[in-house]
C-alpha distance (Angstrom), angle and dihedral (degrees) to the residues before:
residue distance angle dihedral
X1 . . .
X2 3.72 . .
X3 3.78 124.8 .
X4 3.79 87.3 -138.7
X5 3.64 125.0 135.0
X6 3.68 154.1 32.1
X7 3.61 122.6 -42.8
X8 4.00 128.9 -165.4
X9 4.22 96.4 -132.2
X10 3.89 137.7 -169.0
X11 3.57 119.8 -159.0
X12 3.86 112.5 -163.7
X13 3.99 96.4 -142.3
X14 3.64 126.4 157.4
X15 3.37 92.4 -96.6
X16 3.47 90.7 65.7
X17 4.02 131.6 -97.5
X18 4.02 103.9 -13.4
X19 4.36 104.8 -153.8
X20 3.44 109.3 -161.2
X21 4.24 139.8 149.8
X22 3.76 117.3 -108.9
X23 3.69 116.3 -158.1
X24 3.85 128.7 -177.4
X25 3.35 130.9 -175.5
X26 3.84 118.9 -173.0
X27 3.72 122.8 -131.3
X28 3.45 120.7 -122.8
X29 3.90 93.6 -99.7
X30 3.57 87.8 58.2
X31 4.08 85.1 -131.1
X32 3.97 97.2 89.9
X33 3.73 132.8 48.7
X34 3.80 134.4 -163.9
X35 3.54 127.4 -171.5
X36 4.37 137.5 105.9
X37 3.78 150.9 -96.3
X38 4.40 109.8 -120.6
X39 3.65 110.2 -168.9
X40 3.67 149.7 136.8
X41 4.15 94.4 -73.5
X42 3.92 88.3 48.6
X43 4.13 130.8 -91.0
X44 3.86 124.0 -50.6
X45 4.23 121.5 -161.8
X46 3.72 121.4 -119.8
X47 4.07 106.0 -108.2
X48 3.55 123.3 -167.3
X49 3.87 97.8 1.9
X50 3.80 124.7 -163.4
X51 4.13 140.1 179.7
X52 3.36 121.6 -172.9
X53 3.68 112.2 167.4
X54 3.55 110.9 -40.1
X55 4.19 87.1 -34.4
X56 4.06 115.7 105.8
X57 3.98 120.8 -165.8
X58 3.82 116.1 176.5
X59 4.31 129.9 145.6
X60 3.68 125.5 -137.5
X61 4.10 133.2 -152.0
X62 3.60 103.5 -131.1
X63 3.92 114.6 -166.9
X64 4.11 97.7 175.7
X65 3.05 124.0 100.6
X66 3.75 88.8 -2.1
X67 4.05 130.1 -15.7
X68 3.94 110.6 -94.9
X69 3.58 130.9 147.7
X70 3.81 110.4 -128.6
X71 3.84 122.3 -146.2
X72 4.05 102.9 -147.5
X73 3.93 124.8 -175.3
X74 4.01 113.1 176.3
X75 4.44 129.8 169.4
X76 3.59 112.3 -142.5
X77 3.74 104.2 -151.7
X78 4.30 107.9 -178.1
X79 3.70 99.1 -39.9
X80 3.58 98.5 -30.4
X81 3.85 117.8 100.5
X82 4.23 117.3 -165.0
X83 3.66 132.7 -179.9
X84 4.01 150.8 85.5
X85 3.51 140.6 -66.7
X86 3.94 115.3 -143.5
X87 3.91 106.7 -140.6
X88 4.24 93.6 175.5
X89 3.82 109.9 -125.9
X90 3.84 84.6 15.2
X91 3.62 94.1 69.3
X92 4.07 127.0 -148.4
X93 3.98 118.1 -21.0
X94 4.02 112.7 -162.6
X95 4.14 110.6 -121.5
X96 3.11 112.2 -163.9
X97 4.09 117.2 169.1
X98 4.24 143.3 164.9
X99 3.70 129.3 -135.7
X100 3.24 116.1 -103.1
X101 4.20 116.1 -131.5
């Protein structure tokens, strides 16, 4: 099954449960992936974007509350989607998100 789509997400941050819409779109070699984070502290782009199997790894600038790049690695298994979100010093924050449709 594809990792396509748009997923409702919940980042467990420090701040407290972070809602947000995922979106990837697949590249045409099926290897890459573009796509962004929506949430309450405004949208991020998809950098660096890659599938293999059903395994996604992509990193995100972040300029709210402070600018950080995150280092994110999630496994979409059906329409669920689970994994972490590097914030540096921060540590690991658990993603966990649902396909929308």
């Amino acid at each position: 099954m594809s990792v396509a789509g748009t997923y409702d997400t919940v980042v467990k941050s420090p701040m407290g449960d972070q809602k947000g819409t995922f979106t990837v779109v697949p590249g045409d070699d099926g290897n890459t992936f573009t796509g962004s984070m929506a949430g309450g502290m405004g949208s991020m782009d998809v950098k660096d974007g890659t599938i293999a199997g059903d395994t996604l790894k992509w990193k995100m600038d972040m300029t709210v509350p402070m600018p950080m790049t995150l280092d994110c690695e999630a496994t979409v298994n059906g329409d669920q989607m689970t994994g972490k979100v590097n914030a540096g010093a921060f540590g690991d924050m658990a993603l966990t998100g649902e396909r929308q449709g």
